[in-house]
N, C-alpha and C positions, 0 to 999 in steps of 0.2 A: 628519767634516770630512776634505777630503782635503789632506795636505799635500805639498809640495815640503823637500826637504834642500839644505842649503848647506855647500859645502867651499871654501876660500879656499889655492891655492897661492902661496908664494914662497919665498923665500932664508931656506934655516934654515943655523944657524949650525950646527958638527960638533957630534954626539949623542955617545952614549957608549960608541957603535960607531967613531966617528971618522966617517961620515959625513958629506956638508954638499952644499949644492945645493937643485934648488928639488921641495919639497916640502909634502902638506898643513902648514898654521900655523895654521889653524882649521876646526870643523866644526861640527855641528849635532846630534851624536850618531849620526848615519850608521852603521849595523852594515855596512852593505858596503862602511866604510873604504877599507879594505885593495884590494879590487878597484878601484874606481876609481882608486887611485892607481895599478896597472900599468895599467890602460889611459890615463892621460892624464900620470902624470909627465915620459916621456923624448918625449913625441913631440905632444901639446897643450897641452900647460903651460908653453911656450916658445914667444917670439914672436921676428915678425923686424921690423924695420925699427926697430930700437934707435936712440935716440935723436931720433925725432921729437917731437912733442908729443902727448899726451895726443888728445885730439880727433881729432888725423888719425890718430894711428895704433893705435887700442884696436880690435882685432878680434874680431866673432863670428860662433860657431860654435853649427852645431846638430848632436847628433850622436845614432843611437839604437842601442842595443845589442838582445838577444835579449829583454830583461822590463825595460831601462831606457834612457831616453832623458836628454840633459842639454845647456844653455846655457850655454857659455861665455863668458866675457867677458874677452880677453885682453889687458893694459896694460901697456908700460914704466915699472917706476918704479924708486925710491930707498927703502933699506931705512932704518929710524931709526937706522945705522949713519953712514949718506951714503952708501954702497956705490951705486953706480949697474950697471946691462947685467940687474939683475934682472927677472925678468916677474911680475904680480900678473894669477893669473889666477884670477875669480871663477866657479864651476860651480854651478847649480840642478840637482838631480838629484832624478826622478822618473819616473811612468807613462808607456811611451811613446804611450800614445792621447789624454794630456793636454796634453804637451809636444810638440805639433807646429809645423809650419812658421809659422803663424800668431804664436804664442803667442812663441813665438824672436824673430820678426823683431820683433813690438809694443815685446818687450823691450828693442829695443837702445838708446833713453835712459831706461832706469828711473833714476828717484833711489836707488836699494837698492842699486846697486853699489859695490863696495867700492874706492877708490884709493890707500890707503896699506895697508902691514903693519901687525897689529897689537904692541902692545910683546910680547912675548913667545908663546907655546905655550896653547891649551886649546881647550875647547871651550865658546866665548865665544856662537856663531852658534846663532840660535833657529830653525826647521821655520816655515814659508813656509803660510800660505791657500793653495791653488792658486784659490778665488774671488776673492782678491783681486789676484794676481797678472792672473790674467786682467782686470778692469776697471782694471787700469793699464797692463795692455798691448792695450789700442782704442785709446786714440788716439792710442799710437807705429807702431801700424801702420796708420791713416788718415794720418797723417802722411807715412808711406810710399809710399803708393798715392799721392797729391798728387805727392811728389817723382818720381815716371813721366816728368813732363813733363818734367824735365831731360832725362833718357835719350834720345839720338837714335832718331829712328821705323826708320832704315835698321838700325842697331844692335840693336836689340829685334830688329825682326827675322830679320837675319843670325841670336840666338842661337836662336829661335823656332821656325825654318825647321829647322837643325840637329838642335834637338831632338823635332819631331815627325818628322822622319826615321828615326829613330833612339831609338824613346824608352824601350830598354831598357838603354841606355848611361848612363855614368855623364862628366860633360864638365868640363872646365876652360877657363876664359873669361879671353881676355884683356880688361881695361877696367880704366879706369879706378878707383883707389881709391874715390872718392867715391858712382859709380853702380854699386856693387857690390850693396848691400842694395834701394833700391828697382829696379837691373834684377829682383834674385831676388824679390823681391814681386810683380810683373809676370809672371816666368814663373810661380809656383807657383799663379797666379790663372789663368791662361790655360790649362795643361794640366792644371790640378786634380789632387785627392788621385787615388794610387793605393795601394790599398792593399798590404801587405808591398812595396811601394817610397815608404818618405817622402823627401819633399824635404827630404834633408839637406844643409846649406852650410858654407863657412867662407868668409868675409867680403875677407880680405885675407891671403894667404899668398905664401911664394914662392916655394914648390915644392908638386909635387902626387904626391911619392915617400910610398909608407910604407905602413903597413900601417891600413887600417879608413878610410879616405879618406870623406868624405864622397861624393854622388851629384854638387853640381855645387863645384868649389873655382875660388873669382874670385884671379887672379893681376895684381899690376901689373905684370911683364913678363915674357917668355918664360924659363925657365928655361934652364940653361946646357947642353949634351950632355953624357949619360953613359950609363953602358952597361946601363942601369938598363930595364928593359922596361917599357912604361905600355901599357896597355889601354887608356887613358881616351881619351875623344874632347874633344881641345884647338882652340875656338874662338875666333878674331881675331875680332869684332864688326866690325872696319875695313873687313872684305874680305867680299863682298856673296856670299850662297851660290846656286846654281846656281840658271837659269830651270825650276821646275818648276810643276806642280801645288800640290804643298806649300806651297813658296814661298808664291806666291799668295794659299794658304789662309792662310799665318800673316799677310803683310801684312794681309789681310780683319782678321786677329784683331786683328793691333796696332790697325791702325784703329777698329776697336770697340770697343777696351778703354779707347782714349784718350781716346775721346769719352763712351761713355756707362758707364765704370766697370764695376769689377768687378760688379755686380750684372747688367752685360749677359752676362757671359759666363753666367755661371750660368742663366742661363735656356735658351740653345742648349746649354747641356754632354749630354755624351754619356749615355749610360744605363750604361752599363759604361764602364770606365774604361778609360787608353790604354796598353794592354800592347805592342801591335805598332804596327809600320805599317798594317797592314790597317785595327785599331781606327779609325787619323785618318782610311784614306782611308771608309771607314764613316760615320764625324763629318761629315767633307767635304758627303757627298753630302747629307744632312738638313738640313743648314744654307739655308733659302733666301739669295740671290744676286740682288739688283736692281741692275744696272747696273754690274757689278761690285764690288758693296757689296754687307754681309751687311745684309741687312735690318734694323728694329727686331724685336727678337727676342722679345719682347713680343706679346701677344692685345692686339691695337689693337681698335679698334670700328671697323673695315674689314670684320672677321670678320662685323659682321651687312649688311654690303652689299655684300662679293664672296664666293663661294660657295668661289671656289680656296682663298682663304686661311684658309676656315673649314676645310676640309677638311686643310691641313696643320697647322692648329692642333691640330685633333682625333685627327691621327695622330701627334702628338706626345705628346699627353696633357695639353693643357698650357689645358685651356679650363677645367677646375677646379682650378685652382689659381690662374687671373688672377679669377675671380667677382665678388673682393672690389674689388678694384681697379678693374675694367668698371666695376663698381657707380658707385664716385664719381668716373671717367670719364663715364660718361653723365648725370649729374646736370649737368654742365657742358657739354650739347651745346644749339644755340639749335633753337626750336622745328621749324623747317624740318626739320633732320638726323632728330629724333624723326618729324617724319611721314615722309619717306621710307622710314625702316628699319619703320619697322610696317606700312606695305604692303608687304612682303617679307616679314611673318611672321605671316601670318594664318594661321590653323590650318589648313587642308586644304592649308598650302606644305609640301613635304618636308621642307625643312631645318627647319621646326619641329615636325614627327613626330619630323624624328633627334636634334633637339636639344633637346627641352622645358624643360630647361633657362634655357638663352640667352633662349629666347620667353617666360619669367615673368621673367624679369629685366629684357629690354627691357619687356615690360608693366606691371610693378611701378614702373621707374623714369617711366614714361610718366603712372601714374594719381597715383604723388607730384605731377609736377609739374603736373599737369591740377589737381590738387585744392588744389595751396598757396597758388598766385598768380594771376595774370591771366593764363591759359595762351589762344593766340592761337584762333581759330577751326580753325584748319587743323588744329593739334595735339589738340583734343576731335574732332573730324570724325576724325582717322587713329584716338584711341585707340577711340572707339565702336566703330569699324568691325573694327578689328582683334579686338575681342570681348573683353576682359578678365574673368577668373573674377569670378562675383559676392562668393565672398568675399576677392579681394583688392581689390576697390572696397568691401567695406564695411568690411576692415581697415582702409586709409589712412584712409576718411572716420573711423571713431573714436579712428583714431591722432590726429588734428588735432581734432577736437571737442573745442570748449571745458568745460574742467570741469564749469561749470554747466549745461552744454545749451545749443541755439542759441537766441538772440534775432535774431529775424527782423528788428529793425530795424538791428543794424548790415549793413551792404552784404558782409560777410566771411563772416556766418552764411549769408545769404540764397544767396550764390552754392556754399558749398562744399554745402548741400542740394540746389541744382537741379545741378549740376555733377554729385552723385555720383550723382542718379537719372538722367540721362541715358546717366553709363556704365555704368549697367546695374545698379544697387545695388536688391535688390528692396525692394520697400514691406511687406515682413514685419522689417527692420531698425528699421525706424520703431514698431515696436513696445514698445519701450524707455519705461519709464515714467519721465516726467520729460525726456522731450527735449526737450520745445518748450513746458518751464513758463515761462523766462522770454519765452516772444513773447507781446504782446496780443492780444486779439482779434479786430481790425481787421486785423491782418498774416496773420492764418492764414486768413484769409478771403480776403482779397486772393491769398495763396498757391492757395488751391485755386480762388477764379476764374480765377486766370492760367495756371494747370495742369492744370486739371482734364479736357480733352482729350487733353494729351500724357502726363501720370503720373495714370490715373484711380484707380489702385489705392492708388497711395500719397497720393494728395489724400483717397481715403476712410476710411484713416487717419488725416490728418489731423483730420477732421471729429470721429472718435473724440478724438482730443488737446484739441479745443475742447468737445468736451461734459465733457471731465476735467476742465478748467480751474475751472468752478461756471457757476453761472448769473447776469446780472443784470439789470437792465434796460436798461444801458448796451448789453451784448451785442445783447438785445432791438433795441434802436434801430438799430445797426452794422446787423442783419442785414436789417431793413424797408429798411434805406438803400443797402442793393446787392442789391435786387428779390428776396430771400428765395433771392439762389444757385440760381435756376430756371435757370437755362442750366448750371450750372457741374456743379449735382446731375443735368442731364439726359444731361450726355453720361460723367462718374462710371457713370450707371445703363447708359446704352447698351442701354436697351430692358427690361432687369431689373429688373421690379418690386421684387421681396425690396430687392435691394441699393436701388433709389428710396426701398425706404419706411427702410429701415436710415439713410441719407444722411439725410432730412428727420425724424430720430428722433433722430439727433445732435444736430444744429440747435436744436431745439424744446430738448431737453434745454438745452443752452449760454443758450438762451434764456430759457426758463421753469423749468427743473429739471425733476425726475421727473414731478413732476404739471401736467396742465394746466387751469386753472379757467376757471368763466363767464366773468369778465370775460377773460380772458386768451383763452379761446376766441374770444369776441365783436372784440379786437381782431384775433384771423389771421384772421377772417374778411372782415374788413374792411379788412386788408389786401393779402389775399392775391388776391381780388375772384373774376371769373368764370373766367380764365385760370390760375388755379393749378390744378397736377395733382393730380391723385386719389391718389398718394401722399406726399401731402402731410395730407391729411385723415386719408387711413388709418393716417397716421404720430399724427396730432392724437387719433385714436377711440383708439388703446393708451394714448396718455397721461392723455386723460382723466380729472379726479382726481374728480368728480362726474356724476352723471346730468343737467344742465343743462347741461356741458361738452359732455357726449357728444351731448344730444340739437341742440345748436345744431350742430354738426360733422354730424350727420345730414341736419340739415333744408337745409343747406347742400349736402350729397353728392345730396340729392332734387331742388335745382333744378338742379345739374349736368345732371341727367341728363334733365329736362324739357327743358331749352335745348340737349342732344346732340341729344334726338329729335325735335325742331322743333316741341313743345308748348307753346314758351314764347318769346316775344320776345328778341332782346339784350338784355345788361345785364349789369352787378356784381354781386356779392355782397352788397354792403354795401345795394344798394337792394332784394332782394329780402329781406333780413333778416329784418325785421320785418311783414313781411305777414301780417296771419291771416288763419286759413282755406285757406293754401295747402298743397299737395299736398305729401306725405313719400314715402321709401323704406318701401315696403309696408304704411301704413296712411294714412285717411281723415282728413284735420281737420275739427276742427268751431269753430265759431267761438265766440268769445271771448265768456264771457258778462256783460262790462261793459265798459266805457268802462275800457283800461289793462289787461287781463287778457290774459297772453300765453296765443298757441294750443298746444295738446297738441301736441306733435311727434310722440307716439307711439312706436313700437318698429320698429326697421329691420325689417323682410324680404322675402320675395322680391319682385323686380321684377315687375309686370306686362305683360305681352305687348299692343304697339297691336296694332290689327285691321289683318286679315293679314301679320301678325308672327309668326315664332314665339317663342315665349318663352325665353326669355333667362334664364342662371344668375348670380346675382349677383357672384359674383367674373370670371365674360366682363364683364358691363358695367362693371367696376371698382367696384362700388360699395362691396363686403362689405371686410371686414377682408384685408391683404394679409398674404400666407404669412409664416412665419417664416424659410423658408431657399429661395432660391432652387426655381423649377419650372420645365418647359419649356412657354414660353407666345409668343404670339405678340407679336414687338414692336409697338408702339407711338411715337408721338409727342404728350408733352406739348400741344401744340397743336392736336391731336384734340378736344380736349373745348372750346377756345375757337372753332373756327371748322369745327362738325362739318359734312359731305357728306350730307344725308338723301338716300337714294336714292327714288326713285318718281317721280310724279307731280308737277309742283309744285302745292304748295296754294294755295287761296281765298287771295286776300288779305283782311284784316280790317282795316275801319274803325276808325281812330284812337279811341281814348275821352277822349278830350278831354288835357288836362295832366297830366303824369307824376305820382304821388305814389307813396305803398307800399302802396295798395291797389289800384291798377289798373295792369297791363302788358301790354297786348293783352288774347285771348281765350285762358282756362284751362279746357280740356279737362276734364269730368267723369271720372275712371275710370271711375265706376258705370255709365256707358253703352256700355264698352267690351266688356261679356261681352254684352250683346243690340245687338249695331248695327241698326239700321233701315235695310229692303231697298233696293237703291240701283234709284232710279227712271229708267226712260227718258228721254229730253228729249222735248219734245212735238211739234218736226219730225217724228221720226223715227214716228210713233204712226200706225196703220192699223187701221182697225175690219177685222173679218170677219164671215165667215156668222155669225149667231145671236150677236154678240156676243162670238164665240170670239177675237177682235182675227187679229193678224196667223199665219196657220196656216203651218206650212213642207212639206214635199213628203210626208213621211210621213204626217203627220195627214190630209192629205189623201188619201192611199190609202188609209187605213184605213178614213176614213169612206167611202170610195165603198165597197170591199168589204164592208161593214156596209150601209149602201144596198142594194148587187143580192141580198147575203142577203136582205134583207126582203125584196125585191120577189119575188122568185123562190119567196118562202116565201105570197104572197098571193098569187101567180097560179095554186099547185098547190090551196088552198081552192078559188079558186074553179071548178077545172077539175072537181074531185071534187065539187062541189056540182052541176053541173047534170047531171040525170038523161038 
């Protein structure tokens, strides 16, 4: 603990020397007694202006020596003799880096001070906290700083001016007794600490002869001539000091100090302290000057919408150390201000290469307020754009995520999830287990129908988050009740099998759980009809919990692909069901051998090739089980397989067969007739007999046969030449 000493001068009575006069009467145990008393007995342990009263005329002083400093407090009074013309002068004596100007001036209405003698000699006085000292002296010197405003503005700074002219001089001021301490609070605020020169004072004296003088000594009137030499520089406050630069600067100062306190000054002070005149005119020139006014001297949030002032900010040094204050300055600007200033700091702007800083900060307070409340369109339109880190968009969003995870039905959850995926929060955040236990299942659904274009990634997530949730039939019904998410999963896929069959694998799960059964099969089938996509099925065949699951998901993937290749009528699902005897994916049915006997569906595989077709790989036609992880394959449209384009020829139309039921649907194409086709015959227009029945001959045949003709002939005319003798 570090403490302060006390010594209490007055009127002792003659010792045993014959001595008498004023001297220490009490102490605090002080080993450097003795020294103190020759520095303060004949020359500040005596006051002037005897016989005022108490209040007006108790004077202090601050004064520091080579290793001590000490506060005086110096009073007229009356000894318990009744003697009167005595001074009761109280001294705190301590470290001079403790007891500075500050710390002096707080003190001058402590309750501690002493106003009578005590009855007699000793050492009565206890050793001072200097912590506690100090928080009793804040707010004797707030108090002081307040009383400024007496002090006239012209007076301040006549002594102001003066002393940045000059500011290794040491001055004597005339003013008034009463604005003696808060003018000296005023200046020792305005030209601040220099070090090995403190501002040392004495309060109210009436001369400024003598040896160890403080730096400034306030007098109430001029002192009388004598032949006594004074170095010191003596100023009339009354009489206004020369039209200068300086001048000028120091009105600027008074002005700013009056207005927005000593905490203004402190932020333009100098970097080095003011030794010379050079130092001020130094100071001068840094200081900006609007209008002949010193600016707010403060990093305003100007700094992020004029370039100048950022730039003298930053040659100050003084953009880290306002951070914190920016901070909850911009938390209070209306949405408008926020979009302006984030178009000015997008990343490829200089000023947020040179300043990265400023640009996470405006970012950071930009994506709070986007993410807390109802932040307006304009301000999510600027923050988007302006690009914010994705992990400080996913910081804020779990800063503000509710304990329990969001529940999608209150309007607070729903918006702070679409809000943060918009400004760029990635959908691997959402991976979090337990974010979205408390939303139902109708709301996570509705979420990725309503999403599912603009955040496909993170709505596929989702779908993971609803397959967590369990399965039931409730779910089940939700998901028949908004068309089984065929739009929502098609554009999640964006052409991507893997990921289609991943999305409708979700689904089923949320719906049916792990396994999927006959009857369960027999319902998606029948609700799902002829329009549902092929990954959808293929999602159905992994889940599959039996060989009757699987094989109804087959025979259903077999007329898909009958009614792609225009072998098969229009129609649903659900009517071609139950048809026996109909055609599967890579084998033959045979028909039911009783009244109620369902048909063999058989064992998927390869697709057969129609005629002049080439033959086709099962996973090209969609039919085969879909990859586990994404391939490079060609996209698609869901709606391909409901309203397919057969190229060629168009086909025969076929006669009606009377009334629809489940065993008639137009004409069913044999396979078994597709490996020997039957030659395709002429029409009978077009038919011309030839020679011998050879029907229509073309230009060669006919050459040939003639040159076969003149052989023969040529070959009976040489018999018969050689035959006649």
């Amino acid at each position: 603990m570090t403490t302060v000493d006390q010594i209490l001068f007055g009127w002792a009575e003659r010792d045993h020397e014959g001595n008498a006069g004023v001297r220490p009467v009490a102490h605090s145990g002080l080993r450097t007694l003795d020294r103190w008393a020759k520095r303060l007995q004949y020359v500040w342990a005596t006051q002037d202006g005897q016989g005022e009263l108490p209040e007006d005329s108790a004077s202090l002083v601050h004064l520091v020596f080579d290793d001590e400093a000490a506060v005086l407090r110096k009073l007229p009074s009356r000894n318990p003799h009744g003697r009167g013309g005595a001074t009761l002068t109280h001294v705190l004596v301590g470290d001079p880096r403790a007891i500075d100007a500050g710390l002096a001036l707080g003190l001058h209405d402590w309750p501690g001070w002493r106003d009578r003698e005590p009855d007699g000699t000793g050492a009565d006085l206890a050793a001072l906290d200097l912590d506690d000292l100090r928080e009793a002296a804040r707010p004797g010197l707030a108090a002081l700083r307040e009383r400024v405003a007496e002090v006239p503005a012209e007076q301040l700074t006549a002594l102001v001016a003066r002393v940045l002219a000059e500011p290794a001089e040491d001055f004597s001021v005339l003013i008034r007794p009463q604005l003696a301490l808060p003018t000296m609070t005023a200046l020792s605020d305005i030209a601040g600490p220099v070090p090995g020169r403190p501002w040392t004072f004495a309060s109210r004296e009436s001369t400024d002869k003598g040896g160890h003088q403080p730096r400034v000594v306030f007098l109430a009137a001029r002192p009388p001539q004598s032949m006594y030499i004074n170095q010191r520089r003596r100023v009339d406050v009354t009489e206004p000091p020369p039209d200068t630069d300086t001048t000028r600067f120091a009105a600027q100062l008074v002005e700013l100090y009056r207005e927005d306190g000593h905490a203004a000054l402190e932020r333009i002070r100098p970097r080095h302290p003011l030794h010379t005149a050079q130092d001020v005119d130094a100071w001068r020139r840094t200081v900006p000057i609007v209008d002949g006014r010193i600016a707010d001297p403060r990093v305003r949030l100007d700094v992020f919408l004029d370039d100048a002032l950022l730039e003298r900010a930053a040659a100050r040094g003084a953009l880290a150390q306002e951070r914190v204050r920016l901070a909850g300055e911009l938390r209070k600007q209306p949405a408008e201000w926020l979009s302006t200033a984030l178009h000015r700091w997008h990343r490829p702007e200089r000023r947020a290469s040179l300043h990265p800083d400023l640009r996470q900060l405006l970012m950071a307070e930009a994506v709070e307020a986007c993410l807390a409340g109802q932040a307006p369109e304009v301000l999510l339109q600027a923050t988007r754009s302006a690009e914010p880190a994705a992990a400080l968009v996913t910081g804020v969003f779990f800063r503000q995520l509710p304990h329990e995870g969001l529940d999608l039905r209150r309007a607070a959850d729903w918006r702070l999830l679409v809000v943060a995926l918009y400004l760029g929060m990635p959908a691997a955040s959402l991976e979090r287990s337990g974010l979205l236990a408390p939303s139902p299942a109708e709301e996570l659904m509705d979420l990725v129908r309503q999403y599912a274009e603009r955040f496909p990634d993170a709505m596929r997530v989702v779908l993971r988050h609803l397959a967590d949730a369990g399965h039931s039939p409730r779910t089940a019904r939700l998901w028949y009740d908004r068309d089984l998410l065929l739009d929502a999963v098609d554009r999640i896929a964006a052409g991507d099998r893997a990921s289609e069959v991943y999305c409708f694998r979700q689904l089923l799960i949320a719906a049916y759980g792990p396994g999927l059964g006959r009857a369960d099969a027999d319902v998606l089938v029948q609700r799902a009809g002829a329009q549902a996509p092929l990954g959808l099925y293929a999602a159905a065949l992994e889940l599959a919990a039996d060989d009757g699951a699987g094989q109804r998901i087959r025979y259903e993937l077999s007329e898909q692909f009958l009614r792609a290749e225009g072998y098969s009528g229009p129609g649903t699902g659900a009517r071609y069901a139950s048809r026996p005897g109909g055609p599967v994916l890579g084998g033959r049915t045979t028909a039911p051998a009783g009244p109620g006997a369902q048909p063999d569906y058989g064992t998927a595989g390869p697709v057969p090739s129609a005629p002049g077709r080439p033959r086709q790989d099962p996973s090209a036609a969609g039919a085969g089980p879909y990859p586990s992880s994404p391939s490079p394959s060609p996209t698609r449209a869901h709606t391909e397989w409901a309203h397919p384009a057969v190229p060629g020829p168009p086909r025969p139309s076929v006669p009606a067969a009377g009334p629809r039921d489940h065993h008639a649907q137009g004409v069913v194409p044999d396979p078994a007739q597709w490996d020997h086709p039957a030659p395709p015959q002429e029409p009978p227009a077009r038919r011309r007999r030839g020679l011998g029945g050879l029907g229509q001959l073309d230009g060669v045949t006919v050459i040939f046969v003639s040159v076969l003709l003149l052989v023969l002939f040529g070959t009976f005319a040489a018999i018969l030449l050689t035959s006649v003798p």
